[in-house]
GUPAMAR-937797 format. One record per residue: x, y, z of N, C-alpha, C, O, CB in turn. Coordinates in nm, 3 decimals. Glycine has a CB too. Example, Ala and Ser with C-alpha at 12.3 -4.5 7.8 and 13.67 -1.06 7.14 Angstrom:
<atoms>
{{1.319; -0.569; 0.780}; {1.230; -0.450; 0.780}; {1.320; -0.330; 0.780}; {1.424; -0.332; 0.846}; {1.131; -0.447; 0.905}}
{{1.285; -0.225; 0.708}; {1.367; -0.106; 0.714}; {1.290; 0.003; 0.787}; {1.341; 0.114; 0.804}; {1.408; -0.060; 0.572}}
</atoms>
This chain:
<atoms>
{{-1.420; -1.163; 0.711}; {-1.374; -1.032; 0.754}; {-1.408; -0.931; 0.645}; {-1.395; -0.963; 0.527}; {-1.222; -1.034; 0.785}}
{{-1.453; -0.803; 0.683}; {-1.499; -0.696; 0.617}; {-1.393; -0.611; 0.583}; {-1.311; -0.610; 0.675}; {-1.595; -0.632; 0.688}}
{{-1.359; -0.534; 0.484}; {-1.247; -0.402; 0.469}; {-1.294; -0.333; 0.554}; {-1.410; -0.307; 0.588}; {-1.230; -0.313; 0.334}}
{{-1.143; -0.287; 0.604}; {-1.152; -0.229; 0.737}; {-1.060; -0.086; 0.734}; {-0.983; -0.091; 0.638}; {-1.094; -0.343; 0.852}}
{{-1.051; 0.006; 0.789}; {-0.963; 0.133; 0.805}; {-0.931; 0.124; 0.961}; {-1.006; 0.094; 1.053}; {-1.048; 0.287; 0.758}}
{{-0.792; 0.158; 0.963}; {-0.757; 0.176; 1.070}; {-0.681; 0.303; 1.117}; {-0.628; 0.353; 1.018}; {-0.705; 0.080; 1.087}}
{{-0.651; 0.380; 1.238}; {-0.583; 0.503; 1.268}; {-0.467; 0.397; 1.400}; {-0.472; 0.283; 1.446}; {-0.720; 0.662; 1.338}}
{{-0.375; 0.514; 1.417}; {-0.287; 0.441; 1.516}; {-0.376; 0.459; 1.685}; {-0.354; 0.401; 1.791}; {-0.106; 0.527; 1.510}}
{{-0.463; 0.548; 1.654}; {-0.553; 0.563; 1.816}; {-0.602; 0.415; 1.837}; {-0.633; 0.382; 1.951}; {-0.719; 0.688; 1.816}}
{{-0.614; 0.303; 1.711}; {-0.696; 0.193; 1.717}; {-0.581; 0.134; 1.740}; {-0.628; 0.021; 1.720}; {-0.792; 0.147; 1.606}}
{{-0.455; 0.109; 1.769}; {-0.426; 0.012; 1.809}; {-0.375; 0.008; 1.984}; {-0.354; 0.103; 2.060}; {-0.340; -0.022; 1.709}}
{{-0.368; -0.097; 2.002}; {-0.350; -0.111; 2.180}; {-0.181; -0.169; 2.177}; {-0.145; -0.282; 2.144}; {-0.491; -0.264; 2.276}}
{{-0.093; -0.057; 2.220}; {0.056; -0.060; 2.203}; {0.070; -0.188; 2.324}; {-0.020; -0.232; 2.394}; {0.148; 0.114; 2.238}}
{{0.172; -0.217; 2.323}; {0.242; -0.313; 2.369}; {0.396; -0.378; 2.410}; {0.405; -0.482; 2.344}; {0.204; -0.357; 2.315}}
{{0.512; -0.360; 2.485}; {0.636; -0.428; 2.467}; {0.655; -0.528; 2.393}; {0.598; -0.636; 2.412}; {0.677; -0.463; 2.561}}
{{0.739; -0.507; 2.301}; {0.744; -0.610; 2.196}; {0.762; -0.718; 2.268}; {0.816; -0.690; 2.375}; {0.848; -0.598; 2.090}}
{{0.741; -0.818; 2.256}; {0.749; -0.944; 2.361}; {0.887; -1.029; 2.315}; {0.939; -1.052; 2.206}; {0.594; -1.057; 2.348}}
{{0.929; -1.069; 2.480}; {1.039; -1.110; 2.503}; {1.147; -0.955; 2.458}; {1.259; -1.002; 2.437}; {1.052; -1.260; 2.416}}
{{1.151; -0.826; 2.440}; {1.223; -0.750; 2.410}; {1.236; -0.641; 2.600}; {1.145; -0.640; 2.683}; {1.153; -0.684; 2.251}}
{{1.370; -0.569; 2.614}; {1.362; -0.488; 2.691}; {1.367; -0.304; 2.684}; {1.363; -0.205; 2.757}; {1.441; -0.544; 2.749}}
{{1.374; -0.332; 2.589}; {1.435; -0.203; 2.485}; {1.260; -0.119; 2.489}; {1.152; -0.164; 2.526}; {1.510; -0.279; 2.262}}
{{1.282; -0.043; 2.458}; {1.156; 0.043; 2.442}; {1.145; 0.073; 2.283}; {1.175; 0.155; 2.196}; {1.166; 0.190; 2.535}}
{{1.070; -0.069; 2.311}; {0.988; -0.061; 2.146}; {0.835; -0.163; 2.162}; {0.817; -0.266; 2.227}; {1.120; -0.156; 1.989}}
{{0.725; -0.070; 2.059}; {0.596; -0.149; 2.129}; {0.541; -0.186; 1.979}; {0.559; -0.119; 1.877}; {0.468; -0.038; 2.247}}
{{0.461; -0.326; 1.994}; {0.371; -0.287; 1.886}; {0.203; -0.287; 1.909}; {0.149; -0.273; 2.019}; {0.406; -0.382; 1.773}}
{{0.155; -0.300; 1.818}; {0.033; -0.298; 1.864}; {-0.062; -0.318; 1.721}; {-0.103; -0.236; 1.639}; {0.011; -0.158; 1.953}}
{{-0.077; -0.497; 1.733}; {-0.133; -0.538; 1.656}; {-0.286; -0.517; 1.582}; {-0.372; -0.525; 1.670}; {-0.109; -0.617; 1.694}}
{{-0.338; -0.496; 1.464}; {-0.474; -0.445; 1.411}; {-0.539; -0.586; 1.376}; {-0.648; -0.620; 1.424}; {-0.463; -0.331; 1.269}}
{{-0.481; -0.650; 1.305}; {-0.558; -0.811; 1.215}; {-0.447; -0.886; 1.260}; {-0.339; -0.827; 1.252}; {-0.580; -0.822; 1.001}}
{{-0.445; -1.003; 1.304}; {-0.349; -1.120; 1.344}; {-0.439; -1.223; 1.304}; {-0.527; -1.219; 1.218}; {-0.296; -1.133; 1.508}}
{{-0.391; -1.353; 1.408}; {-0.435; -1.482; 1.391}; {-0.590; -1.496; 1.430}; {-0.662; -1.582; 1.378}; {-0.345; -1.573; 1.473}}
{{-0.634; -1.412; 1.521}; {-0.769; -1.364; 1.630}; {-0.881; -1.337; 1.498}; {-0.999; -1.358; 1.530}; {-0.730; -1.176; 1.753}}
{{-0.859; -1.297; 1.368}; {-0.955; -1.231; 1.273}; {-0.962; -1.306; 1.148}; {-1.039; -1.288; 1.053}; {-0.918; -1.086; 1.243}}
{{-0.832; -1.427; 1.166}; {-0.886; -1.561; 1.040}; {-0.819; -1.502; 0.928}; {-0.864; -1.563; 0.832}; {-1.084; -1.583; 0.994}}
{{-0.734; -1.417; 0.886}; {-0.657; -1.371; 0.806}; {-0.500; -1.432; 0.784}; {-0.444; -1.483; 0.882}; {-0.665; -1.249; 0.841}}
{{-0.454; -1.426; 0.698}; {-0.334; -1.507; 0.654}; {-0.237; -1.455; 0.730}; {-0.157; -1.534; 0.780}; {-0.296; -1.503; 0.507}}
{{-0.222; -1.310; 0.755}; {-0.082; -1.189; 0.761}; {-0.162; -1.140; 0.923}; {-0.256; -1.187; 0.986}; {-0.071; -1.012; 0.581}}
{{-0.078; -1.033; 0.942}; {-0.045; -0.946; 1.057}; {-0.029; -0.765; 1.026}; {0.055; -0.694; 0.970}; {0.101; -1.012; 1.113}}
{{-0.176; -0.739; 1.106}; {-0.088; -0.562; 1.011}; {-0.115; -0.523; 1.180}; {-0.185; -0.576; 1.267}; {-0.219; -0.411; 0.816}}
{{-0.021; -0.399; 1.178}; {-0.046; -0.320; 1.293}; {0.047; -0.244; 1.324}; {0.149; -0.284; 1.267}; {-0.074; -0.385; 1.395}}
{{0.072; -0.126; 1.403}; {0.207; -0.026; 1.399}; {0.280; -0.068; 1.505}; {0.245; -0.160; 1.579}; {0.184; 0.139; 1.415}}
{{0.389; 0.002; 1.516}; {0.521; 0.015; 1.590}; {0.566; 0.182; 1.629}; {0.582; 0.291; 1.574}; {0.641; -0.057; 1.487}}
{{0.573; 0.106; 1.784}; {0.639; 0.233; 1.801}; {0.798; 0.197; 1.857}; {0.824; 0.094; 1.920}; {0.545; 0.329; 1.911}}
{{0.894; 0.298; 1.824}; {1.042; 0.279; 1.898}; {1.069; 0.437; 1.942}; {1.049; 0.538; 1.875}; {1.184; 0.209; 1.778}}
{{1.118; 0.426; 2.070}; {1.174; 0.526; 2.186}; {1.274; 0.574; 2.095}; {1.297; 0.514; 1.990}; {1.237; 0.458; 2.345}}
{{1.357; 0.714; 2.141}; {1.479; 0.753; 2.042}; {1.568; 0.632; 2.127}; {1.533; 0.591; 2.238}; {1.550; 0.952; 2.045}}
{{1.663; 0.594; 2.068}; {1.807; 0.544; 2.086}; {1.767; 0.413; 2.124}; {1.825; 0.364; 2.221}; {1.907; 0.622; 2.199}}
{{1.664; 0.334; 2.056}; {1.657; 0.194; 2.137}; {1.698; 0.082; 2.020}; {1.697; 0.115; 1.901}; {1.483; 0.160; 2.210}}
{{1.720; -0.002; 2.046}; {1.799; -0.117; 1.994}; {1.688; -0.255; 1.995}; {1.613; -0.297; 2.083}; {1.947; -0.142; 2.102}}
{{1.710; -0.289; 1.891}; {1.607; -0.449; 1.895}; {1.685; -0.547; 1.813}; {1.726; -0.522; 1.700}; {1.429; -0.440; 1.810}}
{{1.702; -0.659; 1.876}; {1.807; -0.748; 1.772}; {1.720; -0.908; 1.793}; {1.673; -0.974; 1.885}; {2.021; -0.751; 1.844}}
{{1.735; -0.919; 1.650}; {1.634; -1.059; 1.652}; {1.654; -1.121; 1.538}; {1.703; -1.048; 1.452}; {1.473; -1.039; 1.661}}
{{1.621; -1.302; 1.487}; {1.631; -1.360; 1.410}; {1.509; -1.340; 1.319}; {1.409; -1.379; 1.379}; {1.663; -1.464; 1.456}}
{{1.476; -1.290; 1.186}; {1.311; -1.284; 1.199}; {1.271; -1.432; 1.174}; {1.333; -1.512; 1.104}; {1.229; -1.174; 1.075}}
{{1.170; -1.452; 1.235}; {1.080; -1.595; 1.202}; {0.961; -1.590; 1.124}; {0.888; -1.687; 1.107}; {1.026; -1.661; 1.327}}
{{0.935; -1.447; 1.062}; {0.821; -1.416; 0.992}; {0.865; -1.350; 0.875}; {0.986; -1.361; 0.891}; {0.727; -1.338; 1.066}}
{{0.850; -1.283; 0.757}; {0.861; -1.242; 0.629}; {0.812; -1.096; 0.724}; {0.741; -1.118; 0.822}; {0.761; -1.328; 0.483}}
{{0.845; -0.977; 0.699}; {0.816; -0.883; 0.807}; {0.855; -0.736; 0.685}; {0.959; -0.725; 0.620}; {0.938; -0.914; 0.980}}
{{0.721; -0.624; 0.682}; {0.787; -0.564; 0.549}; {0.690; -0.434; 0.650}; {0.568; -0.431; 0.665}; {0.741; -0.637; 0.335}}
{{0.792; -0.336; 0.705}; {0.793; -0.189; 0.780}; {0.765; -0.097; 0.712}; {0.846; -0.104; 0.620}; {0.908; -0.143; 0.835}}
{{0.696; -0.003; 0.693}; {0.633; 0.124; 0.633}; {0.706; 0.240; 0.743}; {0.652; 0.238; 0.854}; {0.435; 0.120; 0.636}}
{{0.795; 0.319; 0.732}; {0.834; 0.438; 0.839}; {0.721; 0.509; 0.816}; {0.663; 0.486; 0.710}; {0.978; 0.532; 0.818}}
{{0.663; 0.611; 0.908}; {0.589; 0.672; 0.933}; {0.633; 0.833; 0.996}; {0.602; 0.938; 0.939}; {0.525; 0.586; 0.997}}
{{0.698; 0.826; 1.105}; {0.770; 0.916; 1.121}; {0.875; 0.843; 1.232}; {0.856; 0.758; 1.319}; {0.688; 1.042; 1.157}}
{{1.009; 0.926; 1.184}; {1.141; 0.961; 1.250}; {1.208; 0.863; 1.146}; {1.166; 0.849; 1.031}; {1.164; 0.928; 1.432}}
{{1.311; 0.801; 1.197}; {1.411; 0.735; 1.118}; {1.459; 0.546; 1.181}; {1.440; 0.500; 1.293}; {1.554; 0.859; 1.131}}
{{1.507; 0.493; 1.088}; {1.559; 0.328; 1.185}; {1.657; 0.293; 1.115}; {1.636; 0.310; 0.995}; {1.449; 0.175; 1.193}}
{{1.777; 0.244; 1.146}; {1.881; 0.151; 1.104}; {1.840; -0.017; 1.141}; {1.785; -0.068; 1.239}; {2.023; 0.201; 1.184}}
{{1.903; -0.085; 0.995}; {1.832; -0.184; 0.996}; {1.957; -0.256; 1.002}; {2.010; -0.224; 0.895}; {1.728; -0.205; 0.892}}
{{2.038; -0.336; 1.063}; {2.205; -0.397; 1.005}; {2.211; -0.562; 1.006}; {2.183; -0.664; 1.071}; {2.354; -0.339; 1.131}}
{{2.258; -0.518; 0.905}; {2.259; -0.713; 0.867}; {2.353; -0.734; 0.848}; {2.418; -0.631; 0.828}; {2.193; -0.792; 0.749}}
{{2.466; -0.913; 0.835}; {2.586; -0.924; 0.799}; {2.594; -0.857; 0.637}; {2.707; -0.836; 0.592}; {2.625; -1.077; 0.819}}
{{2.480; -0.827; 0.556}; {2.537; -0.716; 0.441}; {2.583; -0.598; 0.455}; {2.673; -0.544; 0.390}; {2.456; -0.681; 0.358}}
{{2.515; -0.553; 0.549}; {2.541; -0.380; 0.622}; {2.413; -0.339; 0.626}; {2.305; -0.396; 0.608}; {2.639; -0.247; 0.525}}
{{2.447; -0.226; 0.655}; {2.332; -0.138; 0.727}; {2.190; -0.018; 0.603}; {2.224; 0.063; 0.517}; {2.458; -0.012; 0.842}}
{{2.074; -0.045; 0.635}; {1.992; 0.068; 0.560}; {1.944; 0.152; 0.646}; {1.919; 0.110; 0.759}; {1.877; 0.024; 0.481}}
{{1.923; 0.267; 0.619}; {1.871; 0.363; 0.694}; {1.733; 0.382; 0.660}; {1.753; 0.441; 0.554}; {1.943; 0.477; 0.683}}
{{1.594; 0.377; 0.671}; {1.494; 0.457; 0.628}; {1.456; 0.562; 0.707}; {1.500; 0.586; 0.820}; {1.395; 0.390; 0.605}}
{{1.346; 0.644; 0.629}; {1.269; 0.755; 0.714}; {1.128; 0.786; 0.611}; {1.109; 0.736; 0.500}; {1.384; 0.917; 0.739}}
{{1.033; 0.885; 0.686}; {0.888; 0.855; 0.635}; {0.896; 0.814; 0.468}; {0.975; 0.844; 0.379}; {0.784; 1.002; 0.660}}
{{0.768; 0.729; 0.473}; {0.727; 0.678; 0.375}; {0.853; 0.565; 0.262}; {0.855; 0.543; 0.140}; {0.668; 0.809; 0.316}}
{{0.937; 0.519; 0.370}; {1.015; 0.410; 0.258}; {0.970; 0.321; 0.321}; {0.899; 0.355; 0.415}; {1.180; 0.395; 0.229}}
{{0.985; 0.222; 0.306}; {0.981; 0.075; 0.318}; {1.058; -0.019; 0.367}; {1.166; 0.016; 0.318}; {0.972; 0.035; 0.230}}
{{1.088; -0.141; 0.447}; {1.179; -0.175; 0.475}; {1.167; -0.340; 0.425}; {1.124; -0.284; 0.324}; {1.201; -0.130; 0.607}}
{{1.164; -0.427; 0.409}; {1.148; -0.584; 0.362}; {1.265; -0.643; 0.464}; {1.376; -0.597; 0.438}; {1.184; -0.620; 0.168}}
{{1.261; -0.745; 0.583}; {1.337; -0.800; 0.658}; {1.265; -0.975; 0.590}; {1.144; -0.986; 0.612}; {1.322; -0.735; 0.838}}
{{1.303; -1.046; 0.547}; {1.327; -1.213; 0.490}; {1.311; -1.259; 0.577}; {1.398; -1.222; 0.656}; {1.450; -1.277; 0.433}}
{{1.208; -1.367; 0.648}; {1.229; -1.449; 0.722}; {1.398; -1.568; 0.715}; {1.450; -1.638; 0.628}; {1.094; -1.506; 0.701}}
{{1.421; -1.542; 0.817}; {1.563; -1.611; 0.859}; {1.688; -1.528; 0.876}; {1.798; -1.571; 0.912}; {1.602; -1.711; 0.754}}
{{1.654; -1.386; 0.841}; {1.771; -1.310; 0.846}; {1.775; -1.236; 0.963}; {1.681; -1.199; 1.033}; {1.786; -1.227; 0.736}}
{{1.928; -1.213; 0.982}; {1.931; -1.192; 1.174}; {1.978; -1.009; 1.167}; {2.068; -0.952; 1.105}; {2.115; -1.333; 1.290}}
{{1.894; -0.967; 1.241}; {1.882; -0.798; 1.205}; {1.912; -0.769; 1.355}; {1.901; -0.843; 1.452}; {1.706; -0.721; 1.135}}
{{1.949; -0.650; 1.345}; {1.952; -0.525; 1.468}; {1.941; -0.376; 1.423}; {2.027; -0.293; 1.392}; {2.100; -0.526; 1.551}}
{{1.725; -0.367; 1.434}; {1.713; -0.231; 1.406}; {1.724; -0.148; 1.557}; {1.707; -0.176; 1.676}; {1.567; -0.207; 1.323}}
{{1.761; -0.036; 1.478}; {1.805; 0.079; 1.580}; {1.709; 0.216; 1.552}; {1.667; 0.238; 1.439}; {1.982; 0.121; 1.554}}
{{1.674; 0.315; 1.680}; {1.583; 0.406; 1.633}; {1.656; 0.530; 1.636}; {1.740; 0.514; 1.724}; {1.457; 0.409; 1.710}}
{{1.667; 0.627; 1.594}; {1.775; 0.745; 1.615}; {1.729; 0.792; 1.708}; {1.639; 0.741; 1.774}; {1.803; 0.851; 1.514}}
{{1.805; 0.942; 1.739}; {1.721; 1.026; 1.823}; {1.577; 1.120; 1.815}; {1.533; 1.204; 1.893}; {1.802; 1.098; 1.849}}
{{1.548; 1.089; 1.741}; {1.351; 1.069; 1.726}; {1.268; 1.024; 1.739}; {1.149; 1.054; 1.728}; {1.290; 1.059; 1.670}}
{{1.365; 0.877; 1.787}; {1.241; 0.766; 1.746}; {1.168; 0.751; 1.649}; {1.140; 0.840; 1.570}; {1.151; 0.764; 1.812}}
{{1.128; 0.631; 1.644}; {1.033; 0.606; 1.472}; {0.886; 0.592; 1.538}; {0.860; 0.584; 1.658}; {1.082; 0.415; 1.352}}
{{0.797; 0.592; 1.427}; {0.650; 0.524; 1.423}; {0.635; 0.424; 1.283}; {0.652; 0.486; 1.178}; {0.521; 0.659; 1.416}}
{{0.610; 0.303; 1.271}; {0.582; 0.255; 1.195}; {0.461; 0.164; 1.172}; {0.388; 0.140; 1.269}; {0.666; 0.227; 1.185}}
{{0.440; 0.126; 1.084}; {0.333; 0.063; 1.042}; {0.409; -0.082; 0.986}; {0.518; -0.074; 0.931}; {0.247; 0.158; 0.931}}
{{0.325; -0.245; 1.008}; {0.396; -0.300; 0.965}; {0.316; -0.460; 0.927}; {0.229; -0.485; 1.011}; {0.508; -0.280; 1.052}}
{{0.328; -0.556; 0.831}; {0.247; -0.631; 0.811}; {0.375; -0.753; 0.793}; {0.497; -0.739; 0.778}; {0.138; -0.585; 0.694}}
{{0.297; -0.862; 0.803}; {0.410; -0.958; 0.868}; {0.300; -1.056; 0.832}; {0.182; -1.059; 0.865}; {0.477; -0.941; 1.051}}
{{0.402; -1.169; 0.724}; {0.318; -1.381; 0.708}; {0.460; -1.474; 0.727}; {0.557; -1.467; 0.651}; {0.225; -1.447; 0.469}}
{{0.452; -1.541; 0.818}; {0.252; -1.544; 0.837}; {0.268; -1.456; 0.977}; {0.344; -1.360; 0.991}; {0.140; -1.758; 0.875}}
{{0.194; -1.501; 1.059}; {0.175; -1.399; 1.244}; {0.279; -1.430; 1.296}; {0.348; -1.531; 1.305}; {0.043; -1.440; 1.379}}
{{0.281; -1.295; 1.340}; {0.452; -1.301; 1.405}; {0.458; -1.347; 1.596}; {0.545; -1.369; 1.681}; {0.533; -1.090; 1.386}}
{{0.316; -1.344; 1.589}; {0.367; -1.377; 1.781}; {0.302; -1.548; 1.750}; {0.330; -1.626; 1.840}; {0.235; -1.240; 1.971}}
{{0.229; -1.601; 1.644}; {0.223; -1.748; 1.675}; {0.390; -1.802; 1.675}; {0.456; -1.874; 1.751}; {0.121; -1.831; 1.548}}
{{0.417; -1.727; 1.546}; {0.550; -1.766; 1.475}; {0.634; -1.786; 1.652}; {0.665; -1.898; 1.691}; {0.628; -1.606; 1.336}}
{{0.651; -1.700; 1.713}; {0.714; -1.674; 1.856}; {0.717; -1.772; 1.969}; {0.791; -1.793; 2.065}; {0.652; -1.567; 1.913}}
{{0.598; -1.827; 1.915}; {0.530; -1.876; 2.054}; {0.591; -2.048; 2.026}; {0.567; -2.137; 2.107}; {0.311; -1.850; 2.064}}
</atoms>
């Protein structure tokens, strides 16, 4: 694989799978391109809810709007340009405000083999 640049027009959004909530992603490099990790953005609707165990090491770039992240420690808030680090095995419920977020996000190993 060659260094590559990507814009969010390049990725092909998607329902997060197995989710009902209006949140999409839309993967750039996965398992398909022979690479270790997973990069590709996210989008979340204002006021939507996603609650999941992670099964992948999973580390969110905000882009624009804002997300609550809540764990049995409590809750972080980000907004553009922080960062978020979710641990594989830890059981989260991010939330999007009324803006909705855009994020960017890279994930090891692949998060939909990890799924499957």
């Amino acid at each position: 694989m060659n260094v590559r640049k990507f814009t969010r027009a390049d990725a092909s959004m998607e329902r997060s799978p197995g989710q009902q909530a209006g949140v999409f992603v839309g993967n750039l490099i996965d398992e398909r391109h022979g690479g270790p990790i997973t990069i590709g953005f996210g989008r979340y609707e204002p006021g939507q809810s996603l609650s999941e165990t992670m099964v992948v090491d999973d580390v969110m770039v905000i882009l624009e709007g804002r997300l609550s992240v809540e764990t049995e420690a409590g809750t972080i808030t980000a907004g553009p340009g922080e960062i978020v680090y979710m641990p594989k095995g830890e059981a989260v419920t991010i939330r999007s405000h009324e803006e909705g977020a855009v994020t960017a996000y890279v994930t090891y190993p692949h998060w939909r083999s990890a799924h499957e």
